[in-house]
C-alpha positions as CSV (number, residue, x, y, z in Angstrom):
1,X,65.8,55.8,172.6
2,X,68.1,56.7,169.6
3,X,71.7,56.0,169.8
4,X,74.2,57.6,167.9
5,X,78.0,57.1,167.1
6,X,80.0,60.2,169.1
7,X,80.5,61.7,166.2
8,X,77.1,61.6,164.5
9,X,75.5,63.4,167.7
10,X,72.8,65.8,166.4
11,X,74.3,69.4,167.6
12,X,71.5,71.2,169.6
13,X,70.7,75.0,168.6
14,X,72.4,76.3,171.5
15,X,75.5,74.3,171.0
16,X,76.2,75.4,167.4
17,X,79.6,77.1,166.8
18,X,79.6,80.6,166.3
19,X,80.4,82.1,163.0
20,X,81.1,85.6,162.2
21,X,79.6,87.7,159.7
22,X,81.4,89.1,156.2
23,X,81.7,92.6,156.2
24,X,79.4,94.3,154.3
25,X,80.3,96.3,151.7
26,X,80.1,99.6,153.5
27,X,82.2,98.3,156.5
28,X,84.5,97.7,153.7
29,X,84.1,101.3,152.3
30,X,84.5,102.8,155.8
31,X,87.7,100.5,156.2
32,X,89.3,101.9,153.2
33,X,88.6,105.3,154.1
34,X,89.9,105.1,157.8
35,X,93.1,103.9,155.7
36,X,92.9,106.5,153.3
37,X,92.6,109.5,156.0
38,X,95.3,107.9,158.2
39,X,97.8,107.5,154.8
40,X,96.6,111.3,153.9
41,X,97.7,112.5,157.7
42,X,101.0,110.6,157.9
43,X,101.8,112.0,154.9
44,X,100.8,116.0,155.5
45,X,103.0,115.3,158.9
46,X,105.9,114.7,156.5
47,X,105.7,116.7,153.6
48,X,104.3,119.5,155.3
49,X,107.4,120.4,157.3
50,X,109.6,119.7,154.5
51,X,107.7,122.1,152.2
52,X,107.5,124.9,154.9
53,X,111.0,125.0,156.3
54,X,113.4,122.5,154.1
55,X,112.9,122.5,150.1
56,X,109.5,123.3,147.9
57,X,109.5,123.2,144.1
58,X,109.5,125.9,141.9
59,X,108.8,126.8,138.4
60,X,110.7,129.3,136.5
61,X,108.2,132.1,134.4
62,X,109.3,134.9,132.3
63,X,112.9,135.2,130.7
64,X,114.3,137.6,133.4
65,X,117.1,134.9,133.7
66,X,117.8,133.7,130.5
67,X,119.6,131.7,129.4
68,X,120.4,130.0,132.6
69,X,116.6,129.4,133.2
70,X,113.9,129.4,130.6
71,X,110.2,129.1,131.5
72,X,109.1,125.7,132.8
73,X,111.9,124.6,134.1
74,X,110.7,122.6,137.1
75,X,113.7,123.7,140.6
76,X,113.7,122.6,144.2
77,X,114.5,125.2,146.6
78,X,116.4,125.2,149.4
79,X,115.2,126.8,152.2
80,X,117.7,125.5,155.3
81,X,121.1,126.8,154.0
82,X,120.4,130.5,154.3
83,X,119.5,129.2,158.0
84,X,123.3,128.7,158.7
85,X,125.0,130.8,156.1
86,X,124.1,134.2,154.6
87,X,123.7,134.6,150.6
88,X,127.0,135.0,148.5
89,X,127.6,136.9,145.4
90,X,126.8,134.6,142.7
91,X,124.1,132.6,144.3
92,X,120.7,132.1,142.4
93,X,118.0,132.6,144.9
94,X,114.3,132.6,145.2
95,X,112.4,135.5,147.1
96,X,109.4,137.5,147.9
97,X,109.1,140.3,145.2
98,X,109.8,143.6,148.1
99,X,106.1,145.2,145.8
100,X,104.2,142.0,146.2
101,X,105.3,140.0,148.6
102,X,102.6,136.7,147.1
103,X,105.1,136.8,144.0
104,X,108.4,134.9,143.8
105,X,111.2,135.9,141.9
106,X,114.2,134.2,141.1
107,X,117.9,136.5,140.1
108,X,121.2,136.2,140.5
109,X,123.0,137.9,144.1
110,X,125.3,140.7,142.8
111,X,125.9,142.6,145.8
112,X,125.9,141.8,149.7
113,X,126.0,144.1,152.6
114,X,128.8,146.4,152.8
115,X,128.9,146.4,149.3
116,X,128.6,149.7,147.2
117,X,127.3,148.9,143.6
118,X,127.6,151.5,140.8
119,X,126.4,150.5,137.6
120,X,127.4,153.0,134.3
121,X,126.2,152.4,131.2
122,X,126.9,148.4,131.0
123,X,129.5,148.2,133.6
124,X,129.1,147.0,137.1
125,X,131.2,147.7,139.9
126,X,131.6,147.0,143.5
127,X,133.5,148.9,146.0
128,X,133.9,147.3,149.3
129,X,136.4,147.6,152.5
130,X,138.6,145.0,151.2
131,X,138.7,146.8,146.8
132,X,137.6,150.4,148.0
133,X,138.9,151.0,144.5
134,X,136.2,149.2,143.2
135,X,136.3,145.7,141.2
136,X,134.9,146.0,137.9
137,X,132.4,142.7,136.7
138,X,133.9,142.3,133.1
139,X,132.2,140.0,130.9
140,X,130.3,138.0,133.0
141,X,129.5,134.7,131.6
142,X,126.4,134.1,132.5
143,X,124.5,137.3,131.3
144,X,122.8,137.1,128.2
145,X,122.4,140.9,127.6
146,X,122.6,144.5,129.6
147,X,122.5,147.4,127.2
148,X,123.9,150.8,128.9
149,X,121.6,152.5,131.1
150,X,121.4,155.1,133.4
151,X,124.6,155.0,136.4
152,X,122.8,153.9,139.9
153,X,124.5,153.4,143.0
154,X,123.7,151.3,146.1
155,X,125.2,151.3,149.3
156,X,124.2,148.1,150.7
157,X,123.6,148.2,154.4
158,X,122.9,144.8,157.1
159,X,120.4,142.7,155.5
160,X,120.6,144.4,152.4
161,X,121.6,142.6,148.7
162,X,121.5,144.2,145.4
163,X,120.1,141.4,143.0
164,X,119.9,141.2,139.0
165,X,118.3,139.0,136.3
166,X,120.8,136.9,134.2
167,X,119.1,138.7,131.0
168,X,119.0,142.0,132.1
169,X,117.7,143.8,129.3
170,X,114.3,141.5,130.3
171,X,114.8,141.8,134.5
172,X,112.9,143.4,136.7
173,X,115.4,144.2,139.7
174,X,117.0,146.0,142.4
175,X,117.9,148.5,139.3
176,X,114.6,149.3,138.8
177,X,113.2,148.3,142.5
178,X,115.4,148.4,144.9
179,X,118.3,146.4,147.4
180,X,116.4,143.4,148.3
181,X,115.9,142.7,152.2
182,X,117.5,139.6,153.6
183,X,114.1,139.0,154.8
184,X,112.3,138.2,151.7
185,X,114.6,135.9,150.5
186,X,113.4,132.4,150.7
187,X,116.1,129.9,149.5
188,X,119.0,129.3,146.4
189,X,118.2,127.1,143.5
190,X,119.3,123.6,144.8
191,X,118.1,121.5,142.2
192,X,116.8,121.9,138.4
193,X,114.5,118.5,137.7
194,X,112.8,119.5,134.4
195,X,114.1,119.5,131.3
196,X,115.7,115.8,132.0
197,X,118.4,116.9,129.2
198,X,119.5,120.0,132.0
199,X,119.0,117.6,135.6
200,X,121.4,119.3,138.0
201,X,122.5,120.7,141.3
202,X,122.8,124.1,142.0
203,X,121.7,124.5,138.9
204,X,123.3,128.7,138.1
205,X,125.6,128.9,140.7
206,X,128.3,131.1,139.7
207,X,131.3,132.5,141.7
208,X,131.5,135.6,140.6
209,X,135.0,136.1,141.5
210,X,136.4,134.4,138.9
211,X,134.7,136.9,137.2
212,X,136.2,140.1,139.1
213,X,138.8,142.2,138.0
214,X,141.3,145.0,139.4
């Protein structure tokens, strides 16, 4: 009989240590993919929500508000403020247009309810409990253009705002439209990301009483 040093023992077939298999290359595939569906899901979880009731992006078309925004600019929009605070005069906001509500538009807030706006020729004025004289907008530094046109009045109930293009000759509006219902509106401007040379928060805003006059 054969005798062998301890650790020159022939190993038996049944006493041979297991080893485990590569994966194959579609275990591998099928790895990746579990990975990529999980990443894809944790990430809709996230963004979704934030796109839906926080901020989405926006980009600016047509020259309604020029020259505060030209087309292409690239905005984030704030959806949560208008949770907690109502629109002011001055804000830049985002809404459903009232005729199709699957078109945004973007203008400037002129009037909020329990205004009275009454526009002659090129002049705007609102009338209000607190000026029911009326306070007359007098060149307003962020319009580009409003040639006379024909006098309108609105008396702007709950819920109601009377809104307007920053280049009014080029605006389609609550002149020609309509007082916009607090309803449509879906945020203000928050932030202005493209063109780098114009970066900015609140990119617009305006307070229009610095621009009001007795």
């Amino acid at each position: 009989m054969e005798h062998f040093p301890e650790s020159q023992k022939p190993i038996s077939p049944t006493q041979d240590t297991p080893v485990q298999d590569a994966p194959s290359d579609t275990e591998h595939k099928e790895s990746m993919l579990g990975e990529i569906i999980r990443f894809s899901l944790i990430a809709l979880l996230i963004v979704l929500p934030i796109r839906v009731f926080i901020a989405q992006p926006f980009i600016v078309s047509g020259a309604s508000m020029e020259t505060t925004f030209s087309t292409g600019q690239y905005l984030i929009v704030d959806q949560i403020t208008y949770h907690f605070e109502e629109p002011k005069r001055g804000d830049v906001i985002i809404f459903r247009y009232p005729k199709d509500p699957s078109k945004f538009f973007i203008k400037r807030v002129i009037g909020i309810p329990g205004d009275t706006i009454s526009i002659s020729g090129n002049d705007v004025t609102i009338i209000n409990e607190t000026h029911p004289d009326g306070i007359h907008l007098e060149e307003e530094a962020y319009v580009r253009s409003m040639r006379p046109s024909a006098t309108i009045t609105e008396n702007l109930g709950e819920g109601e705002y009377f809104v307007m293009g920053d280049n009014r000759d080029a605006s389609s509006d609550s002149r020609a439209w309509g007082v916009l219902q607090r309803e449509n509106v879906v945020g203000r401007a928050f932030l202005r990301l493209f063109p780098f040379s114009k970066i900015g928060a609140f990119p617009g805003a305006h307070d229009i009483a610095t621009e009001m006059t007795l």
